[in-house]
N, C-alpha and C positions, 0 to 999 in steps of 0.2 A: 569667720563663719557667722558670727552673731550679726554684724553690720551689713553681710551681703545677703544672709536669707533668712535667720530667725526673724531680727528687727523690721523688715518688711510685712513679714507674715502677721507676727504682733500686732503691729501698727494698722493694719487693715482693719483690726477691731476695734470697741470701743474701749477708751483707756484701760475700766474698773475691769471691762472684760477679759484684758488681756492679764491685767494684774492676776486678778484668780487663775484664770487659763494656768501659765506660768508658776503659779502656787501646784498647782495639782499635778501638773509636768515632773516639778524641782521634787516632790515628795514621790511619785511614784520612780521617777528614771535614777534618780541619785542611791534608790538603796537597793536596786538591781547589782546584784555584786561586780559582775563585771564595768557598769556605766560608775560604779561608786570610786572602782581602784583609777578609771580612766580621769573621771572627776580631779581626784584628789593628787594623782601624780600629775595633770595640764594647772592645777590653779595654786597651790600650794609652793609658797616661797615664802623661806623664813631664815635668819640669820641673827647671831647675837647681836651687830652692830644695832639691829632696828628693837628691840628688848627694851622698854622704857618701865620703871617702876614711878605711879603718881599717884595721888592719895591716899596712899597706902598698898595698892592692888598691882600688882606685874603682870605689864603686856605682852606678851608676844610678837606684836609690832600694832604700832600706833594707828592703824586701819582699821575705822568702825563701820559699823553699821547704822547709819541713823533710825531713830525712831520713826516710826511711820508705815515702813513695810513690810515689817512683822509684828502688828499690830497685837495677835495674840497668839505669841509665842508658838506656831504652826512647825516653823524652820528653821528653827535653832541651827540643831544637827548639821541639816543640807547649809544653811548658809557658814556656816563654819567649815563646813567642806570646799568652800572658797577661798579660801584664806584670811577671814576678816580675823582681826585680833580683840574684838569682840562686838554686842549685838547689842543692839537696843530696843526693847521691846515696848511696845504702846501705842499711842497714851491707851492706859487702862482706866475703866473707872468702877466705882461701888458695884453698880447694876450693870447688868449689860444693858446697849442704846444700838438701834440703828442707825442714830447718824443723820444728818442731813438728807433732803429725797433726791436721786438722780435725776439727771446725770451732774455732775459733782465731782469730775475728776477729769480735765480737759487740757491736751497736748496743745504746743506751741513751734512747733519745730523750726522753724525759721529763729527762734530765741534757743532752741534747746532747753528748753523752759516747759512749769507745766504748771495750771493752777486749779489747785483745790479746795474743796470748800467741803471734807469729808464729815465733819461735825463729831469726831469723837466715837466713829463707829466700831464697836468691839463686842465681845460675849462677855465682859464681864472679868473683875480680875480673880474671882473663883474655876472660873475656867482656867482663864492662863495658867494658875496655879497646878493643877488636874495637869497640866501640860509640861509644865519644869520639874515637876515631880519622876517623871518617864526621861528625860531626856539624854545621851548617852554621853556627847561630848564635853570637855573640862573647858569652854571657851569663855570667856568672862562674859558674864547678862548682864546688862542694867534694866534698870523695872522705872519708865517713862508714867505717871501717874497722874490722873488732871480728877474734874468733878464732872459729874452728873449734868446734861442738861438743866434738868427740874430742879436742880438744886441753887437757890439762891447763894448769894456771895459770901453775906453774913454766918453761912452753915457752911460754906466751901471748906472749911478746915475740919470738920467730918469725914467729909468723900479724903482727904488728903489721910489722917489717919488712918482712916480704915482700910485702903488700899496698903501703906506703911504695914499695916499689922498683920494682912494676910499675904504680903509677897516676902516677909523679911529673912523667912527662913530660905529661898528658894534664886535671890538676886544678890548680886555681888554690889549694889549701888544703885543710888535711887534719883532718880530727875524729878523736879517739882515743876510740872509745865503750866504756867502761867501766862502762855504768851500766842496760844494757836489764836489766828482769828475767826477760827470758824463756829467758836461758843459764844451765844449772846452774852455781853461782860463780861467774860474772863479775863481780859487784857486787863480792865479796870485795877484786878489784883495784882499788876504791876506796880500800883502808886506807894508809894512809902511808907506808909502805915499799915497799909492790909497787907503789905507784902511781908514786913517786919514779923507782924502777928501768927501770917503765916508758917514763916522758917521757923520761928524760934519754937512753935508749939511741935513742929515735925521735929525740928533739932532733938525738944525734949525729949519727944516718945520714944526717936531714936537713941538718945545715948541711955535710957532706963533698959534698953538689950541688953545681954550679956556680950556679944560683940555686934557692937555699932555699927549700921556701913556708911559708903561715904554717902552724901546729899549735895545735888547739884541745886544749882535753876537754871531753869533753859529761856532765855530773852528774847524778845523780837529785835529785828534788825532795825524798824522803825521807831526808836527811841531819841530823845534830845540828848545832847551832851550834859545838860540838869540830870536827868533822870539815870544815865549811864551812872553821872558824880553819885546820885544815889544809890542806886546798884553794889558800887563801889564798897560804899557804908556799911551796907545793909549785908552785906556778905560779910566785911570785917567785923562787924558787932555781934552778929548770930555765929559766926564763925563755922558756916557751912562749909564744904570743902570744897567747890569750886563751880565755874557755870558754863554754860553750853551756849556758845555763840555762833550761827541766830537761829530763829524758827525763820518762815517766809515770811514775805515782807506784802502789805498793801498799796503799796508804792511801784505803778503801772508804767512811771515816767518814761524807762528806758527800754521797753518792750517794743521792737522792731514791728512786731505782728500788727496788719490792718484793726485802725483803731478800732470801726464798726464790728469786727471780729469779735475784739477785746470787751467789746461794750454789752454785746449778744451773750456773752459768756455768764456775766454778772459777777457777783460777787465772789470773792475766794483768796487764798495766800499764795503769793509764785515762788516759783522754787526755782533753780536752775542756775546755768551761767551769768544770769542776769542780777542774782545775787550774792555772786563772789565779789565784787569790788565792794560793795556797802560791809556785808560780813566781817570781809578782812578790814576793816577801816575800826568796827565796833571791839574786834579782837585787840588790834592795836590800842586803840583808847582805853580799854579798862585793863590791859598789860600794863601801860603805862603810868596812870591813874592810881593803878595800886601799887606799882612798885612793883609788879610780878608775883606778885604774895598767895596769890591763891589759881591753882591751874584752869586753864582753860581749853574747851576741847572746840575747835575750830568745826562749822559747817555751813554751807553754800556755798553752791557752785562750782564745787570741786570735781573736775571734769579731767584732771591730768594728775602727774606729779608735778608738774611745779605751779601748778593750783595748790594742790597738798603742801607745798614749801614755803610759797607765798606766806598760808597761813601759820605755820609753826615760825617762819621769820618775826612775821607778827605778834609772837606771843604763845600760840597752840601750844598746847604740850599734846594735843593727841587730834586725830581729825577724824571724820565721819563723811559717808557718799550715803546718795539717794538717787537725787533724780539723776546725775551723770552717768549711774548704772545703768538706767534705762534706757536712755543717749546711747553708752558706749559698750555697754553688755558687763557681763561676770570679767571679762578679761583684766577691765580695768582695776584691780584690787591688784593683783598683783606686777602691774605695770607702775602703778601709784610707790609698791616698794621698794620695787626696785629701782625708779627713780630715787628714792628718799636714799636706799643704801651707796646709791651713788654719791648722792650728797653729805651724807654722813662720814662718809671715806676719806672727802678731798683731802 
């Protein structure tokens, strides 16, 4: 149903619009009793085989939610009522921002692909907060955390704690996002030194909790095999617990869509099938790299189960969808595991 009439209807609109649309839909029809039970008995599959325990936290199966679409914490609830085994919420920051100006969030379809340039648009992580506080589901949240526009780099490990301090009661794990391109210099805090300074100061504040949670980073796809080798390091020295591979990538190389298309668009990150192959290449290299030592949770491009397979071959201990949602509908979560339980079986 999603591919022959929602998806069409959607698509008529403009991306953001449909995005919201869709938000207002998912929260009003999901907790109508009757749409909630049909909900929850069409998308819900789950089985011990797919039950993964990593960093410490037990899955219910290794199907997430990536950061990005529940920006601020709106649909916990409703998207748990899919069957993700759990959500990622963000990126948050200190203040609320609006974000980059529209239009800013632009379909590819010929790629299945989409590229944004949303700038960190959020209410703020005192909102989200106000919002996890209410929420009724036990699904595992992680809390996706970047800085402030206005805040320079040198202070970025301010907006980092301070996010840290007011979601820590309320998130089961936290992402240090470092890597969106759509903050002037944020990437910058990739480079080895400020990245170092970075974890180790969140590491502290984090393990002064009485219980600690875990601390990702989330990396772009566009990094050197140097830089990955640093990666590497910089996880085992800080001894964070593990990282998120990749964000979108600025690399338009393999984008089918007419170039003048791609040129009019401007600047932004893609997302989609067109970066499952680099993804899964970055998962393998820092699986390998480190010897497996620290988990990693696979995302781009994940449009199937054996997209999802690909990357847990590679290294994943756990995966995450976005834009193939939007591709493929709600269906696709639980098609993704029951492939995986397939594979888990053989």
């Amino acid at each position: 149903m999603y591919k022959s009439i929602l998806k069409p209807l959607l698509f008529l609109k403009k991306p953001e619009d449909a995005h919201y649309f869709t938000f207002d839909l998912t929260k009003f029809t999901f907790n109508l009793p009757l749409i909630g039970d049909l909900v929850n008995s069409t998308y819900q599959f789950d089985h011990p085989a797919l039950e993964r325990e990593v960093f410490g936290l037990k899955f219910k199966n290794p199907v997430g939610l990536a950061a990005g679409f529940d920006k601020d914490a709106k649909l916990i609830d409703e998207m748990a009522m899919l069957g993700f085994g759990f959500i990622e919420i963000g990126t948050l920051t200190p203040k609320p921002q609006a974000g980059n100006p529209q239009p800013r969030l632009f379909r590819l379809p010929e790629d299945e692909a989409l590229i944004n340039r949303m700038g960190f648009n959020n209410g703020g992580v005192l909102e989200a907060v106000e919002r996890l506080k209410k929420r009724k589901s036990d699904v595992i949240v992680g809390g996706n955390i970047g800085k402030n526009k206005v805040t320079p780099n040198e202070k970025a490990v301010d907006d980092y704690l301070y996010c840290l301090e007011q979601l820590h009661p309320y998130v089961d794990y936290f992402v240090v996002n470092v890597s969106s391109p759509n903050t002037p210099n944020l990437r910058d805090l990739q480079e080895k030194e400020p990245l170092k300074a970075l974890l180790t100061a969140v590491k502290e504040a984090n393990d002064l909790k009485d219980k600690p949670k875990p601390i990702l980073l989330k990396i772009a796809p566009d990094l050197t095999d140097g830089q990955l080798d640093d990666i590497v390091e910089i996880v085992q020295e800080t001894q964070i617990d593990g990282v998120i591979a990749t964000n979108t990538t600025i690399d338009r190389s393999q984008l089918k869509t007419d170039k003048n298309q791609i040129e009019a668009i401007g600047a932004g990150g893609v997302s989609g099938k067109v970066l499952a192959k680099r993804s899964t290449e970055v998962i393998r290299y820092l699986s390998d790299k480190s010897n497996k030592s620290f988990p990693i949770i696979g995302v781009g491009g994940i449009a199937s189960a054996k997209d999802a397979i690909e990357k847990l071959e590679a290294g994943a201990s756990l995966i995450q969808v976005y834009s193939g949602m939007i591709y493929e509908g709600p269906g696709l979560i639980k098609r993704i595991k029951k492939g995986l339980l397939a594979y888990f079986s053989r």
